[in-house]
Each structure stands twice: as structure tokens, then as C-alpha cells.
MARGUTOR-840992 format. One record per residue: x, y, z of N, C-alpha, C in turn; residue in one letter. Coordinates in pm, whole numbers, plus 32768, in hexadecimal, padded with zeros to 4 digits. Atoms other than C-alpha are relative to their C-alpha. Example, Ala and Ser with C-alpha at 12.3 -4.5 7.8 and 13.67 -1.06 7.14 Angstrom:
! residues 2
  neast  nnorth   nup  caeast  canorth  caup  ceast  cnorth   cup  rest
   8059    7F89  8000    84CE     7E3E  830C   805A    8078  8000     a
   7FAE    7F89  7FFA    8557     7F96  82CA   7FB3    806D  8049     s
***
This chain:
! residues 256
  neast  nnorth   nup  caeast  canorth  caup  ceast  cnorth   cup  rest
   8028    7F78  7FDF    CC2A     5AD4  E190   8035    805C  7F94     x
   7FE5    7FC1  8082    CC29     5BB9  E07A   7FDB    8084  8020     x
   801C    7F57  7FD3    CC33     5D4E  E0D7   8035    802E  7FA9     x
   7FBF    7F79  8006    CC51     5EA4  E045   7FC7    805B  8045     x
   7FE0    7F60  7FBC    CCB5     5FCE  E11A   7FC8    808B  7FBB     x
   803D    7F81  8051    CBF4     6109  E084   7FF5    8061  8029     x
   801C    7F70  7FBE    CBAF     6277  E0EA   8034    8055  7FC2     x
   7FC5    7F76  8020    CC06     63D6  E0D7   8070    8027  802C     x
   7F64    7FE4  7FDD    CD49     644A  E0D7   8009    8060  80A1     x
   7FF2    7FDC  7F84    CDAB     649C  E224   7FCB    7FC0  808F     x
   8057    805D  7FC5    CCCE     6398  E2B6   8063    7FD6  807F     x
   7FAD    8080  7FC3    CDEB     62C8  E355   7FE0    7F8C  7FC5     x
   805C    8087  8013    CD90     6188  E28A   808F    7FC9  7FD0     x
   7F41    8045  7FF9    CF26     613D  E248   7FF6    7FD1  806C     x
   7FF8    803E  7F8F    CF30     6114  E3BA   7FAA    7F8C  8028     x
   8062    804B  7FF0    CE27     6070  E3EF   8019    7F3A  7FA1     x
   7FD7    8067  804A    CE64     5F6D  E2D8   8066    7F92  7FFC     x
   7F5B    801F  7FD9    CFCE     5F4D  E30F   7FFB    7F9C  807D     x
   7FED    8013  7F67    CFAA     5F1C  E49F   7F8C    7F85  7FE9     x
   802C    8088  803A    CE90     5E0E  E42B   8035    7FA9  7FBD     x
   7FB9    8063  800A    CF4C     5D5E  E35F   805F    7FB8  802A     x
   7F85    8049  7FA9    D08A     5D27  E443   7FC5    7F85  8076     x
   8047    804A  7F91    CF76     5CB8  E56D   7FC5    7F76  7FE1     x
   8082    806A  803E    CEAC     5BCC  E47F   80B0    7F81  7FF6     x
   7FAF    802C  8024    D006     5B56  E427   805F    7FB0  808F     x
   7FEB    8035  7F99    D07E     5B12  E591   7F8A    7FB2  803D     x
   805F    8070  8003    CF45     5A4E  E5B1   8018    7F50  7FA4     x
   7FF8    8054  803E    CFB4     5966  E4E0   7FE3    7FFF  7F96     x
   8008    801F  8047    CF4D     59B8  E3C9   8044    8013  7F7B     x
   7F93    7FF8  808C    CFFC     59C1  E25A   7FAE    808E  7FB7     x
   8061    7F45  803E    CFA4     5B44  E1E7   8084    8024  7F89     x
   7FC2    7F91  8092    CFF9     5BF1  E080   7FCF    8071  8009     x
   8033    7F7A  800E    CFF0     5D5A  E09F   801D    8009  7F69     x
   7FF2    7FD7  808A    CFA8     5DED  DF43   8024    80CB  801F     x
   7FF0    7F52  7FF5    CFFD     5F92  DF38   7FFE    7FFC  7F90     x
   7FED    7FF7  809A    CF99     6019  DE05   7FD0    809C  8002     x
   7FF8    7F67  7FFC    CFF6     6166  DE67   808D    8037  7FDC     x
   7F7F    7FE2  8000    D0FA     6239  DDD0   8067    8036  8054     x
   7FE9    7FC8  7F88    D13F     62CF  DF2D   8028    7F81  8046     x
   7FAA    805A  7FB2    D207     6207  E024   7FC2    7FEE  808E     x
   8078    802D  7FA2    D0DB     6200  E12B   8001    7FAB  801D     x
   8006    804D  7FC0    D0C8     60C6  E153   806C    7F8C  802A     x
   7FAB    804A  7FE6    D20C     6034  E142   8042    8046  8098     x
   7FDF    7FCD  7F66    D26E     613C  E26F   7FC5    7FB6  806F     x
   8045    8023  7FC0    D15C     60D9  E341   800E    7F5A  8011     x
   7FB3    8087  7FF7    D1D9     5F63  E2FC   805B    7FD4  8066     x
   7F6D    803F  8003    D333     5FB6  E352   805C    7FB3  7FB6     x
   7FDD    803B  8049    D379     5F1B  E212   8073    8064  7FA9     x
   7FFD    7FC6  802B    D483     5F77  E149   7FC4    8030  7F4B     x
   8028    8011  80C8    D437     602D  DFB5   806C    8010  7FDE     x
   7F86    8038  8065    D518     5FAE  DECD   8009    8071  7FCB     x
   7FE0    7F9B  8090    D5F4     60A4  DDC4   7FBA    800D  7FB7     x
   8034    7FFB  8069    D557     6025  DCE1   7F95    7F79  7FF7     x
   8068    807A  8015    D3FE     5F75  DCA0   804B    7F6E  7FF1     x
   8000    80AF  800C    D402     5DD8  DCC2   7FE6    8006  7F75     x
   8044    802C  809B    D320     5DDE  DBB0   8005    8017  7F81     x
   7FD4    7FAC  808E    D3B2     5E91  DAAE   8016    7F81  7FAA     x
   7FBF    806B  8056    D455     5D45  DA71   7F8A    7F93  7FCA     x
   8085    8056  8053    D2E7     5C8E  DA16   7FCA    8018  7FA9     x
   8020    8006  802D    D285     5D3D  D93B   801C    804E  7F83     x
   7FA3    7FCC  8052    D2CA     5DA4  D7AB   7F9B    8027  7F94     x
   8047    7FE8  807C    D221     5E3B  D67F   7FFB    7FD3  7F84     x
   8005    801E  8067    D1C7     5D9A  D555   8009    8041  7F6B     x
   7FF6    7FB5  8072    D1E5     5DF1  D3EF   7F9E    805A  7FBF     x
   8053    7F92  8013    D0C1     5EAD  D404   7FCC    8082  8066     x
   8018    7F99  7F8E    D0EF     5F68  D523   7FEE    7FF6  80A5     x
   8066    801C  7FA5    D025     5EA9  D61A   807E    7FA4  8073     x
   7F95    8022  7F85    D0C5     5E31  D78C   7FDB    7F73  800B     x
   8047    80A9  7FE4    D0C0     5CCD  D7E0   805B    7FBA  805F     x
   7F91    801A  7F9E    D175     5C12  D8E8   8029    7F97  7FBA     x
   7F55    8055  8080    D2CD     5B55  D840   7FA6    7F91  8037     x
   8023    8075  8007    D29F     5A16  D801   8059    7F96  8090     x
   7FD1    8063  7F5D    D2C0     58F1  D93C   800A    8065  8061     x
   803F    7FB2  7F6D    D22A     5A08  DA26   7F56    801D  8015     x
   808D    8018  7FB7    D0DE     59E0  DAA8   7FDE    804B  8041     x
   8026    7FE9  7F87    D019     5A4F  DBC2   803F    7FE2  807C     x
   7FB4    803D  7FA4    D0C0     596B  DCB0   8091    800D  8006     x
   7F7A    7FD6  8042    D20D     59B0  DC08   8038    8094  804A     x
   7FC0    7F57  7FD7    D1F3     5B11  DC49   801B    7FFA  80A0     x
   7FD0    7FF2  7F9A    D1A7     5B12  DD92   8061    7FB9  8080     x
   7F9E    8044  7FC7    D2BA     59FC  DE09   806D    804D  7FCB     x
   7F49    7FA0  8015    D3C7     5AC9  DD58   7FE5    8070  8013     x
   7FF2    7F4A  7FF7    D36B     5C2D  DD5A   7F9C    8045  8092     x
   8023    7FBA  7F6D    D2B5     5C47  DECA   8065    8001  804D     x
   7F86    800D  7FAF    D3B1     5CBB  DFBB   7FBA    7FE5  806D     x
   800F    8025  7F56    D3B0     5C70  E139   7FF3    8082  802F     x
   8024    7FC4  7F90    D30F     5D19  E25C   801B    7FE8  807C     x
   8001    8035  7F87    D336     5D2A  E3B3   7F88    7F91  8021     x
   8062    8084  7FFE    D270     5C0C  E445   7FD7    7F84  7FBF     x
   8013    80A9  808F    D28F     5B19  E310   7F8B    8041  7FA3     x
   804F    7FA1  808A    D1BB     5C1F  E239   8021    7FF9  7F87     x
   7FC9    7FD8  80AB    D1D3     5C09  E0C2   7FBE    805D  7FC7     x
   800B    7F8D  803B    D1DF     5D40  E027   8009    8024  7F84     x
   7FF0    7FF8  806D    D16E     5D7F  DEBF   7FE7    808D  7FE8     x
   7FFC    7F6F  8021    D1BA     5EE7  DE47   7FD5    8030  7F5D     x
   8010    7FEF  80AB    D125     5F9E  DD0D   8070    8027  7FE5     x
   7F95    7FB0  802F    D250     6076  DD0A   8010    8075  801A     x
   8009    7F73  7FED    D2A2     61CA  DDC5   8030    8069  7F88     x
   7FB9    7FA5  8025    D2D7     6320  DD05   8079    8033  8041     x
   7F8B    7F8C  7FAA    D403     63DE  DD4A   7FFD    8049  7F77     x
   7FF2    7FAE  803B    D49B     64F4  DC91   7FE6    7FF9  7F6A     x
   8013    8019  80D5    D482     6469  DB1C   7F86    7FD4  7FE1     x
   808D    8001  801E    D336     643C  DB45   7FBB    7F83  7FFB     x
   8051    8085  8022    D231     62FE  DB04   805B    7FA8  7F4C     x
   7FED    805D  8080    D2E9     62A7  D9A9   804F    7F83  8022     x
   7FB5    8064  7FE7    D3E2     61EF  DA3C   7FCF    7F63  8029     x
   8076    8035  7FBC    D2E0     610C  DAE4   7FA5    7FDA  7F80     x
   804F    7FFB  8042    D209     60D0  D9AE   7FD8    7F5C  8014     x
   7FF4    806E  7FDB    D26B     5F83  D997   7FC8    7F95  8093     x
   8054    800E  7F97    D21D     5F37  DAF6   7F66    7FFA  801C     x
   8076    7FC9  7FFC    D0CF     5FCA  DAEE   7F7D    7FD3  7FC8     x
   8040    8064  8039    D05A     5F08  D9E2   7FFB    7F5C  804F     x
   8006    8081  7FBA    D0DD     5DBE  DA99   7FB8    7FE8  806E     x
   8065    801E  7F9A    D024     5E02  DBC1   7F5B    7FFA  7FE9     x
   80A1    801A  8037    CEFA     5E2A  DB2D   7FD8    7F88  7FCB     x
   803D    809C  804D    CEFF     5CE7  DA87   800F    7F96  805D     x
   7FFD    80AF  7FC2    CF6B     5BFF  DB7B   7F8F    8042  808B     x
   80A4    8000  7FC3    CE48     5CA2  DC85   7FAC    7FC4  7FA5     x
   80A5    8049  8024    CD4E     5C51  DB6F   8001    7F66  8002     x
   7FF7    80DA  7FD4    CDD3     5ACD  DBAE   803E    7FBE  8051     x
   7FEA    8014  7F8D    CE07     5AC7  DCF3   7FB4    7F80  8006     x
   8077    803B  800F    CCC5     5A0D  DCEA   8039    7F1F  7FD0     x
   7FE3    8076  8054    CD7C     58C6  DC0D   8087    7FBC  805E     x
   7F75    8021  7FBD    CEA1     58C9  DD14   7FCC    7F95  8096     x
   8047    8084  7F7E    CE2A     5769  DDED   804C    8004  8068     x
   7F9E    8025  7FAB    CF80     579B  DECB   7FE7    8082  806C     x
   7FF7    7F7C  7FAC    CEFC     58F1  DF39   7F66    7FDE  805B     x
   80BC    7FFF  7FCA    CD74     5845  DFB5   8013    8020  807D     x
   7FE3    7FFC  7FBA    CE01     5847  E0CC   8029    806C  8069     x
   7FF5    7F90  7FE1    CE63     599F  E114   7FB1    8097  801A     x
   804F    7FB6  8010    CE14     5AC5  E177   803E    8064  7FB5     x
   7FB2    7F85  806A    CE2C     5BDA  E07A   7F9D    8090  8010     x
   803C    7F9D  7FA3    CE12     5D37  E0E6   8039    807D  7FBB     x
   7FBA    7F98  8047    CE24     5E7D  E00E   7FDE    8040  8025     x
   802A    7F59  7FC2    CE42     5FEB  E059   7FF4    8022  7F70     x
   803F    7FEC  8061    CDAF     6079  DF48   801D    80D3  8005     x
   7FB1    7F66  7FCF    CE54     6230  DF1C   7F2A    8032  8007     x
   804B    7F9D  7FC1    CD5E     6338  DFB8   7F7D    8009  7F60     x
   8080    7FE5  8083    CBE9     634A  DEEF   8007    7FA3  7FB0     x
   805D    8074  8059    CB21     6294  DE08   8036    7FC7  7F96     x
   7FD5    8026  8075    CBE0     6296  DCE5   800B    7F83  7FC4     x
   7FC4    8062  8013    CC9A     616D  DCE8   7F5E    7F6E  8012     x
   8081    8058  7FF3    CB29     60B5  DD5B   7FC9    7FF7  7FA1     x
   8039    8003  806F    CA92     6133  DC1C   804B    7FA9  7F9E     x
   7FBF    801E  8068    CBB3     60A9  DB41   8035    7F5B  8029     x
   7FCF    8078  7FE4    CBB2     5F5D  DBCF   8066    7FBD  804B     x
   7F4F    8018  7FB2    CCF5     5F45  DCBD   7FCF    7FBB  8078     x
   7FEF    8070  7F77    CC71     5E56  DDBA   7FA5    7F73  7FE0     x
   8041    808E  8041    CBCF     5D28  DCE2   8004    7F82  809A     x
   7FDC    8061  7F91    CC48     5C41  DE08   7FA6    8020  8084     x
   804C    7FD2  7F84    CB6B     5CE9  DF41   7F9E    7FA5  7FCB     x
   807D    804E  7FDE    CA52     5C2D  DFB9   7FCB    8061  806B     x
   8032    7F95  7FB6    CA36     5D54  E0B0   8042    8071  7FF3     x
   7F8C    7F78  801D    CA90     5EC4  E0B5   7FBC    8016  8087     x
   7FF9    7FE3  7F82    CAE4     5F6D  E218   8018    8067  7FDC     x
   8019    7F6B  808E    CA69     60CE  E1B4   805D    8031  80CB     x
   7FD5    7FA2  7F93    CB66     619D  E2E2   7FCD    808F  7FC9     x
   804C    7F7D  8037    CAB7     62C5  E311   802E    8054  807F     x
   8008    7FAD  7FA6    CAE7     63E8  E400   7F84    803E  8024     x
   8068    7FED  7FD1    C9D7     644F  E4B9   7FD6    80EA  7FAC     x
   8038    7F9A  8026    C9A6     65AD  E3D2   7FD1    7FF0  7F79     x
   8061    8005  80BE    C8C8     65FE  E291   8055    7FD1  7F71     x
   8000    8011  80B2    C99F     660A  E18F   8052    7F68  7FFD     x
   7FC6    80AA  800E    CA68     64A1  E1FD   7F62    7FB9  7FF9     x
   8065    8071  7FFB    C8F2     63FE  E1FE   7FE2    803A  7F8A     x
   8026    7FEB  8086    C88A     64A0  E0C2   8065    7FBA  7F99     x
   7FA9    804C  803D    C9C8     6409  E024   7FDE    7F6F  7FF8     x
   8012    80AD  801C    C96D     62AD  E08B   7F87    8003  7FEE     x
   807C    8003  804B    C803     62E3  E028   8000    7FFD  7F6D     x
   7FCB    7FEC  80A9    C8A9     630C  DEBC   8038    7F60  800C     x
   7FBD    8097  8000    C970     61C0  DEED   7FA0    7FB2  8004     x
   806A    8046  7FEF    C855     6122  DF5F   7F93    7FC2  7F7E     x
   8081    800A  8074    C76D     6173  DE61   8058    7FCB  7F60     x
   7FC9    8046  806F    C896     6135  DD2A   8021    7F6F  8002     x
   7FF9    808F  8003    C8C4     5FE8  DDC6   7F99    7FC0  800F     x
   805A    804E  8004    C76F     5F6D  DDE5   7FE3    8001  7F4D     x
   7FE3    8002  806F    C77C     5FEB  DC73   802D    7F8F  7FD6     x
   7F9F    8068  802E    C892     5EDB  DBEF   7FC1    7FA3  8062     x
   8003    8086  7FCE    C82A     5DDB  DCF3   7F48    7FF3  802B     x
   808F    805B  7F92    C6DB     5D2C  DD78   8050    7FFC  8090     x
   7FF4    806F  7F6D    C792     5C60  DE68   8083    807D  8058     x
   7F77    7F95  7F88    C878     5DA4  DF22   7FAA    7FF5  8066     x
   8028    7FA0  7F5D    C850     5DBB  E096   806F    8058  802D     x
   7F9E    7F8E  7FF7    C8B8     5EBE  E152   7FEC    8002  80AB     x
   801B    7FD3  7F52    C937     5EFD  E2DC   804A    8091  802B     x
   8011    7F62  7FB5    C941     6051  E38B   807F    7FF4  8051     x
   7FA1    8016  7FD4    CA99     6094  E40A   800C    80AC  8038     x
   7FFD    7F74  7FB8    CA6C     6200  E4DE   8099    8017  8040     x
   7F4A    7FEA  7FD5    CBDE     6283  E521   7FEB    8094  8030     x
   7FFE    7F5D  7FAD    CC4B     63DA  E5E0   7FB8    800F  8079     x
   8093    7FF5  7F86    CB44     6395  E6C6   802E    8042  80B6     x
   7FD5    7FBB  7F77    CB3D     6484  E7F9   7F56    8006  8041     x
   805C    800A  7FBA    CA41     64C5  E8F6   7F59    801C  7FDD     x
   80A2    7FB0  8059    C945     658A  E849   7FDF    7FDD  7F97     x
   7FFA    8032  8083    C96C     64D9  E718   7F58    7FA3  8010     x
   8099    8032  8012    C7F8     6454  E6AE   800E    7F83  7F7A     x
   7FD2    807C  8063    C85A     62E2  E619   7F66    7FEF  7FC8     x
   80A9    801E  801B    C6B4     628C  E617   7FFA    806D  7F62     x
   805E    7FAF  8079    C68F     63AD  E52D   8043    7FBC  7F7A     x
   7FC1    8030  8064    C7C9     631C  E442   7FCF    7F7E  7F97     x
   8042    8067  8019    C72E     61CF  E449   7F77    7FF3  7F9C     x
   8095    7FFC  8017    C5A5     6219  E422   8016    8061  7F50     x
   7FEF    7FC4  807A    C654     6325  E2E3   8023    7F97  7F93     x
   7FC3    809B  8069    C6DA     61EE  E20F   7FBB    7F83  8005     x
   8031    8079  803F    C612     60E6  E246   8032    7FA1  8035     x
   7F83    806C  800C    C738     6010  E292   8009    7FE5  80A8     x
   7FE6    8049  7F77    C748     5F3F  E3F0   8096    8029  802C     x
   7F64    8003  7FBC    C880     5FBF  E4BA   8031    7F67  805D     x
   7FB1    8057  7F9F    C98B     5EC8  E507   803D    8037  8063     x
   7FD9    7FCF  7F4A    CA26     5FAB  E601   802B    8081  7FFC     x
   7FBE    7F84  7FF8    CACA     60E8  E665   8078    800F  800D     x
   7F86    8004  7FEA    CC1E     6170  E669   800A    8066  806D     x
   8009    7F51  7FC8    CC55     62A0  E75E   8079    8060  7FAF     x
   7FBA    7F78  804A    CD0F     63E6  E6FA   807A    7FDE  808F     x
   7F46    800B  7FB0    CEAB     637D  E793   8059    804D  7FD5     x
   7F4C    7FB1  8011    CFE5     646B  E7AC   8066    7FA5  7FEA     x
   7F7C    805E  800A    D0A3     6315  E79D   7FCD    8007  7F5B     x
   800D    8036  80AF    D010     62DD  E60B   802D    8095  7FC7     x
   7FC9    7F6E  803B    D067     646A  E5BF   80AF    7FFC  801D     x
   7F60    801E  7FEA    D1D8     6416  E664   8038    7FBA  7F99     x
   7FBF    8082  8088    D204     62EE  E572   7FF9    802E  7F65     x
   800B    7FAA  80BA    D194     63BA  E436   8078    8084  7FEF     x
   7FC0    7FA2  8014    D278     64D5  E49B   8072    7FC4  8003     x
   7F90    806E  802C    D38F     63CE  E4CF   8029    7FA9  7F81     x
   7FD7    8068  805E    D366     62E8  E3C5   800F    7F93  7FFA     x
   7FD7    8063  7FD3    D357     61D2  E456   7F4A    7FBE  8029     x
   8083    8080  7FE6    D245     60A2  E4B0   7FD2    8008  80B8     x
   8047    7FFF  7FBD    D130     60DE  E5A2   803D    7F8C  806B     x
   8012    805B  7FA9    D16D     5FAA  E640   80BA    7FE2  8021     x
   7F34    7FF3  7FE5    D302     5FD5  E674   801E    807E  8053     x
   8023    7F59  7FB1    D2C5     613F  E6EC   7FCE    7FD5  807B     x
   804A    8018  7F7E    D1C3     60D7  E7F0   7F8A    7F98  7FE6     x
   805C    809D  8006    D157     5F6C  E810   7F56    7FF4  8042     x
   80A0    803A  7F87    D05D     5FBF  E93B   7FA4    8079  7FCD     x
   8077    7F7D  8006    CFD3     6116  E8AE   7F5B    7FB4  7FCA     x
   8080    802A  7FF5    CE51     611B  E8BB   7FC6    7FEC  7FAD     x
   800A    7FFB  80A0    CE39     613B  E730   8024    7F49  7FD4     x
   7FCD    8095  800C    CF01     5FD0  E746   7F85    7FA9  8029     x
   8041    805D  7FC9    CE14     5F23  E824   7F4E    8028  7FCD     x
   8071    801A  8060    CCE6     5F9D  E756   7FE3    7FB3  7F7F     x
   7FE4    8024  8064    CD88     5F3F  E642   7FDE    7F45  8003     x
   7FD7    80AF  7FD0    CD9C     5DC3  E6EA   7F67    7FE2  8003     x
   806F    8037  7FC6    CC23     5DD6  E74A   7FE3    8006  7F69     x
   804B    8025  809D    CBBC     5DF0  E5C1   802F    7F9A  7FCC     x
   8001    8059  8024    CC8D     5CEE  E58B   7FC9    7F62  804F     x
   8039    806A  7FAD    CBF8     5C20  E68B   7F73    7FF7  7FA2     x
   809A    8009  8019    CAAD     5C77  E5E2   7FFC    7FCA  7F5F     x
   7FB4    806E  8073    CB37     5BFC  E49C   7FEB    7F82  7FE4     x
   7FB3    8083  7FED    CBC3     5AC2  E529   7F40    7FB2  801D     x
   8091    8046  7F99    CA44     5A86  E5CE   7F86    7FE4  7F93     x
   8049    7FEF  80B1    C9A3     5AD3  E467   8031    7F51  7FC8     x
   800F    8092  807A    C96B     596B  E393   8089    8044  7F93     x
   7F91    7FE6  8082    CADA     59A1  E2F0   7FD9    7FF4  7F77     x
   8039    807C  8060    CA58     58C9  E1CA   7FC8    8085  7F7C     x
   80A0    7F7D  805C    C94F     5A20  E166   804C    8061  7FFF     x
   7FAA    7FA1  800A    CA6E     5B1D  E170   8064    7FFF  7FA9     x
***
């Protein structure tokens, strides 16, 4: 199973992602979260902690002409056995590298390494097995510039208003761009009574896998800091969260 998490900032698609990967992961199965956000989104929503200082700093080094490359006797597989940390649930957690106060330089290093060992994810035979599951930061950007080589599906979270479906109508359309073979499933979040999912759906194109509703327990956990599913195991945001992965699990793994 091969996912990226996409949308408009504000979406909820940390939660969403996060609280999927712990569930997929208490299923049994072996999950790599990727975050390749400089924001700490999705390691919160984990409950994971972020390191001082990037893993990956240590993979990778510049050559005599400038150019980044990961040190020698580190790989793909390399990287992510030494430089993914642990999650709750038996999650492995590969980080690009948060900002703080000194800015993205510190991180350069990092930044480059993640980028290279996603593009050979693909060559890593110990990972066929897994599921690998990225949150991808708020908007298209990162879709245009290649940051999820590894998806076999993108789970566009959208909120049921204009300008979150116009956002993933941009995603949409830059990833059918770069790919033939992208599919894409409809992931409606916030969802309240009056909320008009049909119209979200029938606007994109894209088959909904399910709905989330609009919870005061997932606004508690963001104002805390803390993991959806540690906050409030039974909230109603949780057990939606469970039915997409049921719908997942029911999906031909194999094509994901």
C-alpha cells in the first residue's frame, strides 16, 4: 500500500494520515510514515517525538562540486533502518527535518537526503511489504516538484468548501500531469450536517473513500499537542478514521 496525504492547508490531512497510519499499523500491518513537512504536523498527530536535530543530516554530504549525495554505505534501506525513528504503535517515522528559529539551513542536508532515498524507495525489496504513508505540507507544491514518487494513490482530504476543492482540483490536475498511472480517493473531513459531500465528490471527479465529521475531540488534540488517538480513542473523527481504513484493507492491497 503506497499513499500520499494531500490538501489544503487547514484541511486536517495530518490527522487524518497520522490516525491512519497508527490504525493500519494496529492491524498488523508494517507502516513507514514519511513527513516531508517542515512543520511538526504530523509528528504531533503521531504522538511521535521530533528530534533536536534532523536523523538525516547524518546521510547526507556535498561533493566537490557542490552537489548532495548520500555518504557512502547508505542507501535507501540504510536510511530508513538508521535514521527512521519510532512511533507509537510500531510506526516508523522518517522526517525531512523541522524549522525552528535558525531557519531551513540547518536542515539542508536532511532535505536533500530525503529526497533521494523517496526516489528509491521503489529498489527497497525489505519495504514490499509495507505500507508507506506520506503527509505531504498544505497545497500543491510539493506534488508539482515530485515529493511523493512512492504513491500508487493520493487521498486528496478536502473540506467540504470552495477554496479546499479548488486546491485539490490543482493537485489533481499537476499529478495526472507527472503520472499516467495516479489514482486518486476523496477523503471529505469537517463534515457537519449541512455539509454537501455529493457536490465535493461529483466537483473532482474522484470516487470518495469516506467521510470524516467536523469533532471538538480533533480541535482539543491540536490545541493540546498531542495524538488524536491518545486524546480520544472513541471520538467520532477516530472511528471514521477506522472505516477508511477498513475500506483500504477491502481495496486489492497489491493496486495501492
Amino acid at each position: 500500500m503506497r499513499l500520499a496525504v494531500v490538501g489544503k492547508g487547514g484541511s486536517g490531512k495530518s490527522v487524518v494520515a497520522a490516525t491512519l497510519a497508527r490504525l493500519l499499523a494496529r492491524r498488523g500491518h508494517r507502516v513507514l510514515a514519511l513527513d516531508s513537512d517542515t512543520l511538526p504536523g504530523l509528528s504531533i498527530s503521531l504522538g511521535a517525538d521530533v528530534p533536536d536535530d534532523a536523523p538525516l543530516n547524518a546521510a547526507a554530504e556535498r561533493n566537490e562540486k557542490g552537489r548532495w549525495h548520500l555518504v557512502k554505505g547508505v542507501g535507501p534501506a540504510r536510511a530508513v533502518q538508521r535514521y527512521a525513528t519510532d512511533a507509537p504503535d510500531g510506526v516508523r517515522l522518517l522526517q525531512l527535518g523541522k524549522t525552528d528559529k535558525r531557519g531551513l539551513a540547518p536542515n539542508r542536508a536532511s532535505h536533500n537526503a530525503f529526497y533521494q532515498v523517496i526516489h528509491r524507495l521503489g529498489d527497497v525489496r525489505s519495504l514490499d511489504d509495507w505500507v508507506i504513508l506520506g503527509d505531504l505540507p498544505a497545497g500543491p507544491r510539493q506534488t508539482a516538484f515530485d515529493w511523493a514518487p512512492y504513491a500508487r494513490r493520493f487521498l486528496l482530504v478536502v473540506e467540504p468548501t470552495w477554496q479546499s476543492m479548488l486546491t485539490a482540483r490543482r493537485i489533481i490536475r499537476i499529478a495526472r500531469e507527472q503520472r499516467d498511472d495516479a489514482e486518486f480517493s476523496l477523503v471529505v473531513n469537517k463534515v457537519t450536517p449541512e455539509a454537501d459531500v455529493q457536490r465535493a465528490e461529483q466537483f473532482l471527479g474522484v470516487p470518495l473513500l469516506g467521510t470524516v465529521p467536523a469533532d471538538d475531540d480533533v480541535r482539543a488534540a491540536e490545541r493540546a499537542g498531542v495524538a488524536l488517538l491518545d486524546l480520544a480513542p472513541d471520538a467520532p473523527a477516530v472511528h471514521a478514521i477506522e472505516r477508511l481504513a477498513d475500506a483500504l484493507d477491502v481495496r486489492n492491497i497489491d493496486r495501492l
